[in-house]
N, C-alpha and C positions, 0 to 999 in steps of 0.2 A: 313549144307553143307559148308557155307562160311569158319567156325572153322575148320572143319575136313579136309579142300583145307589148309587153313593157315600152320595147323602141319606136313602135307606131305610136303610142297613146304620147310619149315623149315630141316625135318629128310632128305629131300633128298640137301639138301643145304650142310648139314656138315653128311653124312652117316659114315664116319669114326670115328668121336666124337659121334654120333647116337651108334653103336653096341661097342665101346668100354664102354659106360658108360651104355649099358643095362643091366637089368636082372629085372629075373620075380619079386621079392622082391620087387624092388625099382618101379618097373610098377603099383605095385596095390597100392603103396601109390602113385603113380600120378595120379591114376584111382579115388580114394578117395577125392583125392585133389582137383579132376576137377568136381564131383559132386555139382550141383546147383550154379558152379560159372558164372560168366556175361560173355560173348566171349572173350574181352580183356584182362579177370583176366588167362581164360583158353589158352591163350597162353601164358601168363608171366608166368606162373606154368609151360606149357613144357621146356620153357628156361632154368627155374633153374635146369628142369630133364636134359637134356643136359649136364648143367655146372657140373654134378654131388654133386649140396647143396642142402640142404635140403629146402624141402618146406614149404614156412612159415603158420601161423597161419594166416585164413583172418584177417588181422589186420583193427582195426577204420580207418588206415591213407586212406587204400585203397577204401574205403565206402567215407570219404570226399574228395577223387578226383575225383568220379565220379559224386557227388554233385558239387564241383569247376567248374568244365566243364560245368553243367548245368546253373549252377549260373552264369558264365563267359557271356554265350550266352545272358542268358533272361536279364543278364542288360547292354550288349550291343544293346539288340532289344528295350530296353527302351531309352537307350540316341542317337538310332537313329530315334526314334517318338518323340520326344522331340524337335531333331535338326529339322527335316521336318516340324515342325509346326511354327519354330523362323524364317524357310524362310530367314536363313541366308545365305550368302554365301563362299567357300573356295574358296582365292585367293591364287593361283600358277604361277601371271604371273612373265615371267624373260626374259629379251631382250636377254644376253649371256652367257648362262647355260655354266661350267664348267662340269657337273654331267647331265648326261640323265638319270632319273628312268621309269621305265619299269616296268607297272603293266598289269595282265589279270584279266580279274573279268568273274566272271559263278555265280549270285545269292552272297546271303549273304551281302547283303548291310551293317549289321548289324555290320561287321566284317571291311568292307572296312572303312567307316566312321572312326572307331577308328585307321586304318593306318594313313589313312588322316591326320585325325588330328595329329598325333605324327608324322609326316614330317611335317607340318605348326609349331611344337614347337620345330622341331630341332635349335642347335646351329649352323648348317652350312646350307647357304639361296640359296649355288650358282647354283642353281639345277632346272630344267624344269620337269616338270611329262607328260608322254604319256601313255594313258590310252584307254586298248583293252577291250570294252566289247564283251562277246560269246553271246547273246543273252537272258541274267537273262529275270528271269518271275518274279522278286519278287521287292522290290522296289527301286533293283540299278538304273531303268531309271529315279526316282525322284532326287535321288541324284544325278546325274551327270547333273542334270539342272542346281545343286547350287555351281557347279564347275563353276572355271571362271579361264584363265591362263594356263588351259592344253591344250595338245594334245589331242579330244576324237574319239576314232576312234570306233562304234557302228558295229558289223556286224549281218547278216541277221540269221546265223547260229552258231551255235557251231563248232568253228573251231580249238580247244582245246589250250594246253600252247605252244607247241612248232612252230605252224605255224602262234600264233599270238603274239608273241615276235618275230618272225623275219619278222612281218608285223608291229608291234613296231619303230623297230630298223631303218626301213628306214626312218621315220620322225626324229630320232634322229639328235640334233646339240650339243650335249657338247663332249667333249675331252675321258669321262668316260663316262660308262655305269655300271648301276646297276639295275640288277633282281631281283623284287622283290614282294613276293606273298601279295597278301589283306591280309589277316587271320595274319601278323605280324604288330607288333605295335614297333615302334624305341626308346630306353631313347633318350633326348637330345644328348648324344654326340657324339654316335654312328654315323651316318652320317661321321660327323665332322675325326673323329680316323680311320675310314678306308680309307679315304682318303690322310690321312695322312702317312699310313701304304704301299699304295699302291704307293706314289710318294716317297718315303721315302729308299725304302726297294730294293735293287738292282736286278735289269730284274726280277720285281713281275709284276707277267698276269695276278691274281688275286686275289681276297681278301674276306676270311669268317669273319664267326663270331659264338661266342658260343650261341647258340638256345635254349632257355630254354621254355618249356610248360607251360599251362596255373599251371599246378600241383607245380610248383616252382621246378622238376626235370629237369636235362640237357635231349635235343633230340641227339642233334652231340657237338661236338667240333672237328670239318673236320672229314671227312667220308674215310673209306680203302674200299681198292677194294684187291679182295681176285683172285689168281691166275686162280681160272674160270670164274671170271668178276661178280662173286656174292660182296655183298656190305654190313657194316657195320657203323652204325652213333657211331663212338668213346665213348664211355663213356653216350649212351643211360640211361635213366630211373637211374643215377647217383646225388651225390650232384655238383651243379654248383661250389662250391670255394673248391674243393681236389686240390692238386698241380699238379696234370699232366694236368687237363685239365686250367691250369690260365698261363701259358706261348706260347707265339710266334710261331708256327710250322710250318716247311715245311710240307703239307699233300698231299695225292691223290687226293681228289678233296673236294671243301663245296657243300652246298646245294643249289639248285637252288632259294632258296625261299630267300636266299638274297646272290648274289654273286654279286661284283663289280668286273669288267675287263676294259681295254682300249678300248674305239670304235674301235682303227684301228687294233688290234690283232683278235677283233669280225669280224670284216670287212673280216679279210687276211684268216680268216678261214671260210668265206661262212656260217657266222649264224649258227644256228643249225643245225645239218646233219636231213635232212627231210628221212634217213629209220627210225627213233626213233618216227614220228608222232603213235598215237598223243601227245603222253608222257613218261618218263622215262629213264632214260640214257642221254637226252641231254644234261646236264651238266656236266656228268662224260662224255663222248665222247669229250667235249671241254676242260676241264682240262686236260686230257690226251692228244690231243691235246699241249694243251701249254708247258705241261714239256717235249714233244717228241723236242719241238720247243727250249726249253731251258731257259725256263720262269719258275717263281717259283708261286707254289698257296700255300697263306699264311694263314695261320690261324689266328685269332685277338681275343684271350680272355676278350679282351677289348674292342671288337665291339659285345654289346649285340642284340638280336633277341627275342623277345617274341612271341611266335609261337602256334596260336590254333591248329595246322595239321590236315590235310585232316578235313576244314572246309568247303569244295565242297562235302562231303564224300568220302568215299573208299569201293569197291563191288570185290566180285569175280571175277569181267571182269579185273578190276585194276590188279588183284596179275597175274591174265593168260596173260596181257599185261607187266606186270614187267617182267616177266619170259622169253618169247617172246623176250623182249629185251635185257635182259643179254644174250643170246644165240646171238643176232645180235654183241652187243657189243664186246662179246670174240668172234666173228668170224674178226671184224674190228681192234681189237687191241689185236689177240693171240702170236702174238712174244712183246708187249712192254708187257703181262701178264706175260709172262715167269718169269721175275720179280720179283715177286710180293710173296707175300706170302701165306701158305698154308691156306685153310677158319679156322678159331681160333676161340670160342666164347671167352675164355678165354684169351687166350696168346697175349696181342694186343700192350706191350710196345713197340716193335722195327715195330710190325707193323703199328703204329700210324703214322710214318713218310713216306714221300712221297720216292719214289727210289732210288733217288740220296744223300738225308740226312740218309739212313737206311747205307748209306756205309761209314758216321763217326765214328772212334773211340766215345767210351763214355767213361765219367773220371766224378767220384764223389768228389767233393770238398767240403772238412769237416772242419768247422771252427766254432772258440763260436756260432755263429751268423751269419747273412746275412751281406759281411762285405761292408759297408755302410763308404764312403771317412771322414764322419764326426763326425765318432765316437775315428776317433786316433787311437791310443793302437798295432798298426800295419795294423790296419784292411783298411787304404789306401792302403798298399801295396798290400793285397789280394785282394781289389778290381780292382788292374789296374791287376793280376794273371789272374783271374778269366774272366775278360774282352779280354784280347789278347788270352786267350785260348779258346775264345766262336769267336776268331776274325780268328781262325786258321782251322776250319775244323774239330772243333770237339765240341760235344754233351757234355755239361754239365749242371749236378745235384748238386749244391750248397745243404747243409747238414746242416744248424744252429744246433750243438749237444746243445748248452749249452741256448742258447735264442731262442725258437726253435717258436718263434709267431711274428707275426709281426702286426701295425695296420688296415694295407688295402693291398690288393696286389700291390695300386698304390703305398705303400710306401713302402715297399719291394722290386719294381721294378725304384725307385724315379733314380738311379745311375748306374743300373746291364743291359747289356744286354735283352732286352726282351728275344729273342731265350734260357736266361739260364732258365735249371729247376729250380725252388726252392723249396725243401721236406721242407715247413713247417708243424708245429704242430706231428713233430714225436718226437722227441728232443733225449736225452741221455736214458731213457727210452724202448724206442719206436726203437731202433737203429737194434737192430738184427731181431725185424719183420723187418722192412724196407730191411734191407740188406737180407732177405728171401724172399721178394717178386720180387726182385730184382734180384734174384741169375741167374748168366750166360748173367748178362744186361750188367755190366758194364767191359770195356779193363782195366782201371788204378784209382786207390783210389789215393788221394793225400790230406792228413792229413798234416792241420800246428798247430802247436807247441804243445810243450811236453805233457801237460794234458790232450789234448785230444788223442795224440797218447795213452796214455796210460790205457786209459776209452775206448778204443775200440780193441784195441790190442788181446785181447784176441777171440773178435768177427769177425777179419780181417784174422789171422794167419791161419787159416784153406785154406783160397784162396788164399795164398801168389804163391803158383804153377801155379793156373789158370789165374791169376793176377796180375800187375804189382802195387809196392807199390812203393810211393814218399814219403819221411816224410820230410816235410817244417818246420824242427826247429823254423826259424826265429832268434831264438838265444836261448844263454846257462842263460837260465832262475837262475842256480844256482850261478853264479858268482854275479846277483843281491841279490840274497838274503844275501849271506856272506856281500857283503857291507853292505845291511840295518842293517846285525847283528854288525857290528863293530861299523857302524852311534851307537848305541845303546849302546854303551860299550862291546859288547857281543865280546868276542875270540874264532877266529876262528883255529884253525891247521890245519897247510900245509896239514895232510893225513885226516882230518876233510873235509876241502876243494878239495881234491882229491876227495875221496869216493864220495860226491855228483853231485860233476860233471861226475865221470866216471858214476853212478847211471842214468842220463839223459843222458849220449850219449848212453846207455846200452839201451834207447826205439828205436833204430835204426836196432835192431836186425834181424826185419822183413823187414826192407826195402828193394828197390832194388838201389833206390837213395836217396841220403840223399840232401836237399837245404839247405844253410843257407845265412844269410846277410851279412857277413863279411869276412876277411879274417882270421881275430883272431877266430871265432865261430868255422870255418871249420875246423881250424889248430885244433882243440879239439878233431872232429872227425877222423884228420887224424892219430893222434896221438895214438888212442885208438885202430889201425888197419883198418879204414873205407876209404877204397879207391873211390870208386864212388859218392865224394862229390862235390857240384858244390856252385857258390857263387853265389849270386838273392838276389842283394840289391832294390833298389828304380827306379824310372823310372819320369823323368819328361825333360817336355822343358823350356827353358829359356824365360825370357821375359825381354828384353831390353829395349822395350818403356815403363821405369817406370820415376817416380818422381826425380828430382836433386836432392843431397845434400841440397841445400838450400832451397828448397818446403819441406822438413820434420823437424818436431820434435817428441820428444816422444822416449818411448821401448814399446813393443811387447812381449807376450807371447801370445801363442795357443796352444792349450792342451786338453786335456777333466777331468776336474774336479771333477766327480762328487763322489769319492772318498775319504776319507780324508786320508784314508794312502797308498796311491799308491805314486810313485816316481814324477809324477808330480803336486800335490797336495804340498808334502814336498817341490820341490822347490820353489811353489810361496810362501806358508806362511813363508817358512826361508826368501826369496827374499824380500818379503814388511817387514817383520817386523827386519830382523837384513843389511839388505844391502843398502835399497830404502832410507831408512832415511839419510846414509851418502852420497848417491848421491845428496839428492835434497841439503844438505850443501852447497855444490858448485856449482849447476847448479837448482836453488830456482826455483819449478812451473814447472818442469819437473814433466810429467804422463806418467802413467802407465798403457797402455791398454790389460786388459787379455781376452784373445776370448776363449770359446768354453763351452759346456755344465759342468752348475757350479752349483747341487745341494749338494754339502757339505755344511753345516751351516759352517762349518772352513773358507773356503774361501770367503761366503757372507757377513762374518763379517768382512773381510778386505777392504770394498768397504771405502773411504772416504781418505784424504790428497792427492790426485793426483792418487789413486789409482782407476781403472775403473771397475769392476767385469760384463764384456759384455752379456757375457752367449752365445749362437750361432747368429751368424749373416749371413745374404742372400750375403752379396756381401764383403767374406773374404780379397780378393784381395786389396780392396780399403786402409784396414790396412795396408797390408803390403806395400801398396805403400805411406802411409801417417806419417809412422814411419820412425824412424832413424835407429833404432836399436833395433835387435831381440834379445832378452838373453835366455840361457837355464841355471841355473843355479842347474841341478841335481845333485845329493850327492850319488844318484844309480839308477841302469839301466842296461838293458839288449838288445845287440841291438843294429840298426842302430836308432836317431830319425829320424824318416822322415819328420816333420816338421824343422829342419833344413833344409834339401836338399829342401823342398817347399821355407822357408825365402830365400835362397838362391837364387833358382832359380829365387824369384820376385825381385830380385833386391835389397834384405835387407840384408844388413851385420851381422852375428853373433857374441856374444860374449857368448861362453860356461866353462864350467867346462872342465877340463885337462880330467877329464872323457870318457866326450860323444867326444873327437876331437880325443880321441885315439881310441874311436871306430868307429869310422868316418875311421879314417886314414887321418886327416884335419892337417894342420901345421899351429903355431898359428903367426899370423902378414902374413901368407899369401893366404890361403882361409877361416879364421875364427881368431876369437882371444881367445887363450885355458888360461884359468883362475884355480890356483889350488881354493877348494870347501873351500876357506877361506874369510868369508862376509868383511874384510878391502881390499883384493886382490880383490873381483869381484868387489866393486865398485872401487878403484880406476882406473882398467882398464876401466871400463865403461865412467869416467870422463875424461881419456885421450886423449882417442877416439872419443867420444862424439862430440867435434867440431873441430877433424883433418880431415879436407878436405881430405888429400893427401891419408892419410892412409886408410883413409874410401873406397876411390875409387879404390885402390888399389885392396883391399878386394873384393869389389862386381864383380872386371875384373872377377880376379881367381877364385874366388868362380862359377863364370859364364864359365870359360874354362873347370873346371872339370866336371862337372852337364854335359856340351854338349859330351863333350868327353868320360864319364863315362858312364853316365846316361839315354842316347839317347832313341829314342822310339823304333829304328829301332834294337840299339844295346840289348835292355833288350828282344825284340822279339824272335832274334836270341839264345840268351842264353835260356829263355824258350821252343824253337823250340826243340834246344839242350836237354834239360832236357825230352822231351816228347819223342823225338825220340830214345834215349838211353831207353827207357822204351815199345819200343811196338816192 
């Protein structure tokens, strides 16, 4: 009876996705399916009838989850006969709790102990435990002998979760409060990260985390509430690291088994609403709550939850009590349900997000890679794009086509916005599923530079009508190449040199706007007919308290290396081996410090006479305030570099190639000093300069009026602003 109550409460939950995916065919292979299976297996099988896939094969995995759980339990019931006989004890005592945790316990000692214990091994100590026992028969009253430091409040009866969390909550003294069930076990940091998340995170009311089962499947990563006040855990019976559930979310509500909020937001809302005793809804009733209030409930994929569920058990009284109370619920909050969206088993991307984030634009942002400030190559640039765009009101899905893995999510997420998406592990491949499951998600694509415009192009063109397209050039990739070919001896012709360039402004064809860096890039596409182009160079603030003239010696180079025939590779080995030698001539014990990731054997073999081969360093800043002078000494290039505009902005005077200042648009002796790509000309200007006071300072003013005047944070906002809103 309990199975046959489950699938009715299910088929009348969603009766519209119920008869559109019925038929008798498809029934008797669910009928088939559900023969001799366990009760848990024979609801996971109607689900998939529902979703209309097919039903799988009992596979081995699902025979060892049901052992995991077994096994989980009997050697929890072991290490807490163990613990009870060492007659040890857990101390929790804390004079001025920051964090009040909030536990109920009904039995299951077994369970409790191992919470316990992973809050005594958390990384964050600042925290008091208050602890509501309902009246266990089993050997929770041993163990709360061996507590010492809590709050323990024993009562006579079973008084269940919701009337004894908010007989909890009045012994509370910390600032915070956090819910949270026995049957969950904490990693170290977790504590620590929601905390972090919730003082962090602007008018946030409260704070989840992703719930993962004993079976190593996700439970939630924050739960939807569906416009009849029926409920959904995100990404249930899923893998924990897919990319939609490993980023930042505004959601409808987390689970009560571990929610952190502010004592005085709990306070201002009278606890738990006691029509929801004895249980269900009181969480979501509060979360609802806080976002009507203007609070945000966050999701934290970074704050894990290991979760045995319904380790009190769960009975047919439970499901006619859930049911009970969604019926209370949409009666207490049927105009904020209005809202909300239709019940979906399937459809749940736009409904993963809480109300008020469902009404962002969404803009997919497609580049090699996750673009990370430390890898050069432009990919600064995208990341300050990427960052003011996730700063502006709108939903973004970062797309690495070309490096499409990353090591950890924390290193993927090391410089990016938490709140951005990031689609890893789909890459170039994998692009047109993606953008199919995807289909009718996203308002605007915004693809930078040419290669990849043109590896997707074909897969984009079909939604150019439904969709707004951006193609972020970045720059005319073909103008680099003609130089490398001439560096080479190779002749190029003016209609040679034509045809490829008009060839790459011709991947513009789909767009609705085109960005580039400069002023010379745009003039290419205006020239070829492309009227709605805009210019999106670099963005940084100055920093004046740097080091005097006379606190530095040395040059500077920063780059990323690890190349040997990319254009900045070519300038440092032309730079030490035909330029550096005539500098130290005259200025003898002068080095050369080169920073940034350096796996070319080319380059590592230039380390030695004053020459430094750094490879990445933690605190880049200190170089450029400890050098004299930054050189760029490129031979080709496409582009603004943007480590100029950074040397610049710290306070360090450039000396570059006639090159890179004409694509600057820099003038030389007065925000840089332009050098033609002649190794007797780059050093002697570098020796000129080297110990001219006057000129030096000169340099770093200008160099520092332009950067604030050009480059601003406020002003590169507004021009992105621009670009977006010309687009929607």
């Amino acid at each position: 009876m309990d199975v046959i109550f489950k699938l009715i409460v299910i088929s009348l939950r969603y009766p519209g996705k119920f008869l559109r995916k019925f038929s008798f065919s498809k029934f008797n292979v669910l009928l088939r399916a559900l023969r001799n299976e366990p009760s848990d297996q024979i609801v996971s099988n109607f689900v998939y009838f529902l979703k209309g896939e097919r039903i799988p094969q009992k596979p081995v995995k699902e025979e060892r989850q049901v052992t995991l759980r077994e096994q989980f339990l009997l050697e929890r019931q072991i290490l807490l006969d163990e613990f009870l006989k060492r007659k040890t004890k857990l101390d929790f005592s804390k004079s001025n709790p920051e964090l009040s945790i909030l536990m109920i316990l009904y039995n299951k000692a077994e369970l409790t102990l191992a919470c316990l214990q992973s809050l005594l091994d958390s990384d964050y100590k600042n925290f008091e435990l208050i602890i509501v026992d309902n009246n266990s028969t089993d050997k929770t009253h041993e163990l709360l002998k061996r507590i010492s430091g809590a709050k323990i409040i024993e009562n006579k009866e079973n008084i269940h979760f919701l009337r004894a969390n908010n007989q909890a909550y009045g012994y509370a003294r910390g600032e915070y409060l956090l819910f949270l069930n026995n049957d969950t076990t904490l990693p170290s940091k977790s504590l620590g990260l929601a905390m972090e998340t919730i003082k962090s995170v602007s008018h946030c009311g409260a704070v989840g985390g992703k719930i993962i089962l004993p079976e190593g499947w996700l439970q939630e990563a924050g739960s939807i509430v569906w416009n009849d006040g029926s409920c959904l855990g995100y990404g249930r019976h899923e893998e924990t690291d897919l990319p939609q559930y490993n980023f930042m979310r505004e959601t409808d509500y987390c689970s009560g088994a571990f929610l952190l909020t502010k004592a005085e937001l709990f306070k201002e809302h009278g606890g738990f609403d006691p029509i929801f005793e004895p249980a269900y809804y009181e969480e979501t009733d509060y979360c609802f709550w806080l976002h009507n209030s203007g609070y945000k409930v966050v999701y934290d994929p970074k704050v894990e939850i290991r979760h045995f569920e319904f380790g009190s058990g769960i009975s047919e009284k439970a499901f006619e009590l859930h049911r009970v109370n969604q019926q209370k619920f949409f009666q207490k909050h049927h105009e904020q349900l209005k809202g909300q969206c239709y019940p979906e088993l399937t459809e749940t991307l736009i409904p993963r997000f809480a109300a008020k984030a469902r009404q962002k634009k969404r803009i997919l942002y497609i580049d090699d890679r996750v673009p990370h400030i430390d890898f050069g190559s432009g990919f600064p640039r995208s990341n300050t794009i990427v960052n003011m765009i996730a700063g502006m009101d709108w939903q973004v899905t970062i797309f690495p086509l070309n490096f499409p893995d990353e090591d950890t999510w924390d290193v993927a997420y090391r410089d990016i916005n938490p709140f951005v998406e990031i689609a890893i592990g789909y890459g170039l491949s994998r692009f047109d599923t993606f953008i199919d499951e995807r289909k009718g998600y996203f308002d605007v694509i915004w693809i930078s530079r040419p290669h990849n415009m043109e590896a997707v192009e074909k897969i984009i063109e079909p939604l150019e009508d439904k969709l707004k397209i951006i193609y972020d050039a970045e720059a005319i990739f073909a103008e680099r190449e003609i130089r490398q070919k001439q560096l080479n001896g190779i002749i190029c012709t003016s209609s040679y040199t034509e045809a490829m360039i008009r060839k790459e402004v011709g991947l513009a064809e789909i767009a609705h706007v085109v960005s580039s860096v400069s002023e010379n890039d745009a003039g290419h596409f205006k020239k070829h007919g492309f009227e709605n182009v805009v210019v999106l160079g670099h963005c940084l603030d100055i920093k004046t308290n740097t080091s005097s003239f006379d606190d530095r010696e040395g040059l500077l180079f920063v780059g990323n290396l690890d190349y040997s025939e990319s254009p900045n590779a070519d300038s440092v080995i032309w730079f030490v081996n035909e330029i550096f030698p005539l500098i130290r001539k005259d200025i003898p014990g002068i080095t050369f410090d080169v920073v940034g990731s350096a796996k070319s054997e080319k380059i590592q073999k230039l380390k030695g006479k004053g020459v430094k081969i750094l490879g990445k360093v933690d605190n880049l800043e200190s170089y450029y305030n400890q050098n004299r002078l930054f050189i760029a000494p490129t031979r080709y290039a496409a582009g603004i570099p943007f480590k100029i505009h950074e040397a610049a902005a710290n306070g360090l005077p450039v000396v570059a190639t006639r090159l890179l200042a004409d694509q600057l648009g820099w003038r030389h002796d007065v925000e840089l000093w332009a050098v033609e790509p002649e190794a007797e000309c780059f050093a002697e200007m570098i020796v000129s300069v080297y110990n001219h006071k006057t000129r030096w300072k000169n340099v770093q003013k200008n160099a520092f009026r332009y950067i604030e005047g050009e480059m601003s944070v406020k002003a590169y906002k507004q021009k992105i602003f621009n670009i977006l809103s010309g687009t929607v």
